[in-house]
N, C-alpha and C positions, 0 to 999 in steps of 0.2 A: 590670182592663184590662192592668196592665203583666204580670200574671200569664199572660196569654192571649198578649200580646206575646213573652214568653219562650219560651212554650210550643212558639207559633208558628216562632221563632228553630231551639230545639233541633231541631226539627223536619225543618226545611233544613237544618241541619248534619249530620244524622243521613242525611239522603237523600243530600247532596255528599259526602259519605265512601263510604258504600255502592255511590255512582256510581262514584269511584275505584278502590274495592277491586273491584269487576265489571270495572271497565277495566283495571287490572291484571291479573285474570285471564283477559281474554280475550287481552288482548298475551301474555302471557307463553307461554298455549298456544299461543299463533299462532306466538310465536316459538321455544318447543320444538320446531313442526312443521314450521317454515322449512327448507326443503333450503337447502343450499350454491349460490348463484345462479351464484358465478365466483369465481374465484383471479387477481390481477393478481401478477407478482411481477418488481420491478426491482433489477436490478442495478448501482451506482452510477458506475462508470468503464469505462475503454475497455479494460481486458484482461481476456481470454477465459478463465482459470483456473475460471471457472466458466458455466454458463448455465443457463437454465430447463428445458432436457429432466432435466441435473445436478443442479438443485434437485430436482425432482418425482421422479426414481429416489431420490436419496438418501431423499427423507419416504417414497415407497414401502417400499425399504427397512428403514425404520423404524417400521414397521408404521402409516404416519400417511397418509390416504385423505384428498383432498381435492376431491370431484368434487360431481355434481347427485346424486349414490347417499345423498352423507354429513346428515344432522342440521346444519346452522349451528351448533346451541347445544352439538354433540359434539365441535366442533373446540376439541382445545387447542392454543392459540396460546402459551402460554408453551413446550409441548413441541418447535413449531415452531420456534421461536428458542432452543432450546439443541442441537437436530437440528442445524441447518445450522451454528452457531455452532464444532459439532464440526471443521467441514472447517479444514482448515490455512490454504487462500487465503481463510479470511473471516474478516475484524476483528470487524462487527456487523452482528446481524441484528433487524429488528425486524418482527414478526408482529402485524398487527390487523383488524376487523372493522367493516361496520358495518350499521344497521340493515334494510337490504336484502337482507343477507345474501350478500353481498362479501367477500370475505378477501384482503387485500393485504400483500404479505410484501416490505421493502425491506432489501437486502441491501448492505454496505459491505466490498469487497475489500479485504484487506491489498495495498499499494501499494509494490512494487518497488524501489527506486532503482539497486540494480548487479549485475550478477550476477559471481561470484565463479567463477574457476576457479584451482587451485591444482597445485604442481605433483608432487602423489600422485594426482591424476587426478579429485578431489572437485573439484562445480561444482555451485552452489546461487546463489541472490537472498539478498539482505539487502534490507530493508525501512527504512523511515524512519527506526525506533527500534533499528536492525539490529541486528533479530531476521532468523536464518534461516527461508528457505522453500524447501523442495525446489522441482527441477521438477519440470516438469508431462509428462506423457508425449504431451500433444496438442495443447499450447501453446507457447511460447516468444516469450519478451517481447522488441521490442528495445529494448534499452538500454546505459548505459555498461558496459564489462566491468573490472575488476580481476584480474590474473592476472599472475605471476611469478613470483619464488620465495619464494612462501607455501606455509603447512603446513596440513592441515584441521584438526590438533589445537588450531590457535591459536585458531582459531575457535568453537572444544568447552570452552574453556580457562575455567579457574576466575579470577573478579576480580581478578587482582593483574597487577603487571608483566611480571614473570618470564616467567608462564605467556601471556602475550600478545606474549612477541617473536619473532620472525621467526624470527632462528637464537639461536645461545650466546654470541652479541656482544655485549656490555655495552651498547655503541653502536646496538643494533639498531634497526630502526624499528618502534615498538609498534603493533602489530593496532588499538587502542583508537583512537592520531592517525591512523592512515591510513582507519578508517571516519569518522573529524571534518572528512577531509580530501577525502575521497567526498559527504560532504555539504554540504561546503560548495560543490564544483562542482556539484551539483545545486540549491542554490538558488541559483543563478548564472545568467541565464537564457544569456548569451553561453557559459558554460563546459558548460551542458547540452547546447545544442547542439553546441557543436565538438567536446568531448573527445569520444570514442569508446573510448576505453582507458586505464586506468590500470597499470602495466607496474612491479612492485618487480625491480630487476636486479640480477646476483647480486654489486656492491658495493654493498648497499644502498642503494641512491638510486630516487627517482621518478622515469618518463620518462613522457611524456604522447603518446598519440596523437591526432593530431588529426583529426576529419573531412574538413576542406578542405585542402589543401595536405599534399605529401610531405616530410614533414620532421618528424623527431624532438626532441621537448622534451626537456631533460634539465633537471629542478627539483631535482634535489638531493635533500635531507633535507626534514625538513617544518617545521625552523624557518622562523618569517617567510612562509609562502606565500603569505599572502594579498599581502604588497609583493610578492614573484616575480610574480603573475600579475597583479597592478595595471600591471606593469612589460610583461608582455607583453601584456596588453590593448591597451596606447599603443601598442607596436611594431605591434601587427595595423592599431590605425587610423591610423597616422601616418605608417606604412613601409609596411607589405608591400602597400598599395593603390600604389604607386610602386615599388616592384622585383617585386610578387610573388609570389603566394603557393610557389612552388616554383623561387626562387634560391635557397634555402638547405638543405641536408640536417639540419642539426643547429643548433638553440635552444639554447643553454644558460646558465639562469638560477642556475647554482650559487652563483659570486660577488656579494658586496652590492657596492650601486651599480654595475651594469653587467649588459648581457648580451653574450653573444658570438656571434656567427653563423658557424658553419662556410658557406661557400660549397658550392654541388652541381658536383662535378667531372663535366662535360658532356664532356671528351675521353676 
């Protein structure tokens, strides 16, 4: 009895495996014969350095087909996300599938913060981690600008001091604090919006231009900034909504504990 019970057993187990192993082979043909149903591909933020006609020329290009023509099970997706990964304007790319035979490719733009112009005639983006990015020849971002008298070499420049200052001033302002100092106005939500300019002038000091109001910042050096613009924060909400945003030509927070306001000569 319990011999026939086994028997029994083995039996089903032998057929449920068998069942499997047919059903795996019929998916799997099916899914070797799966055309390519659709391509979804999104692009993560709101600048234009790239788009989807840009995507699909560049995998062209690269000899990578992604239509109703192609195989599903033909598509390599790892190839896709080292393709696009190539372009300058993308951080990450990530390429995947799925059983319907959909191919969805989501794409993470490297993210701007300033764009840099210098005064040998070089103009490029720094990025978060300011890293440089060309421009783009059919885009252009708007954003803060940094531009004065900087050199592009500083830019190109090996990790150390030296090769990151301005000019041959011992005193000079380092390329390194002034992108610290770029960053730090852009996580600033008051300072991303207002500043518009960052301006090195040829006594080394920072001047700031600001969006609203005609009137030039002069912050000095970049000790202490952050008290300088805590300082002119108060003045924008505690003054200038009572005399104005353009009574004064000239901000200047060089001096600790104080600022000083040039008045705008209106005769």
């Amino acid at each position: 009895m319990k011999i026939r019970r086994a028997y029994k057993i083995i039996v089903a187990l032998v057929l449920v495996v068998a069942y499997i192993v047919a059903t795996g082979i019929y998916v799997k043909r099916k899914y070797d014969e799966m055309l390519c149903k659709s391509v979804s591909i999104t692009i993560d933020n709101s600048y234009s350095f790239i788009n989807k006609d840009i995507v699909m020329d560049m995998l062209a290009d690269g000899g990578i087909v992604i239509d109703s023509t192609v195989r599903f099970s033909e598509i390599n997706l790892a190839a896709i996300e080292e393709l696009i990964d190539r372009n300058v304007y993308v951080e990450e790319t990530q390429a995947y599938g799925d059983f319907g035979g959909n191919v969805f490719v989501k794409i993470k733009q490297r993210d701007p913060i300033v764009r840099v112009m210098t005064e040998d005639s070089a103009s490029f983006y720094l990025d978060g981690r300011m890293k440089l990015m060309p421009l783009c020849d059919y885009y252009t971002a708007d954003m803060m600008v940094l531009s004065g008298h900087l050199k592009s070499e500083c830019f190109y420049a090996a990790d150390t001091v030296d090769n990151y200052a301005v000019n041959k001033d011992k005193n000079s302002l380092n390329i390194d604090d002034i992108c610290k100092f770029v960053n730090y106005l852009q996580s600033d939500e008051l300072w991303r919006n207002q500043i518009s300019q960052v301006y090195i002038n040829a006594s080394n000091e920072v001047e700031l231009v600001p969006r609203v109001g005609n009137h030039i910042i002069l912050l000095g050096g970049l000790d202490g900034y952050e008290t300088k613009m805590n300082k002119l924060e108060a003045m924008y909400c505690e003054g200038f909504d009572i005399t104005g945003w353009n009574s004064y030509s000239l901000i200047n927070l060089k001096f600790k504990d104080q600022v000083i306001c040039k008045r705008r000569n209106n005769g």
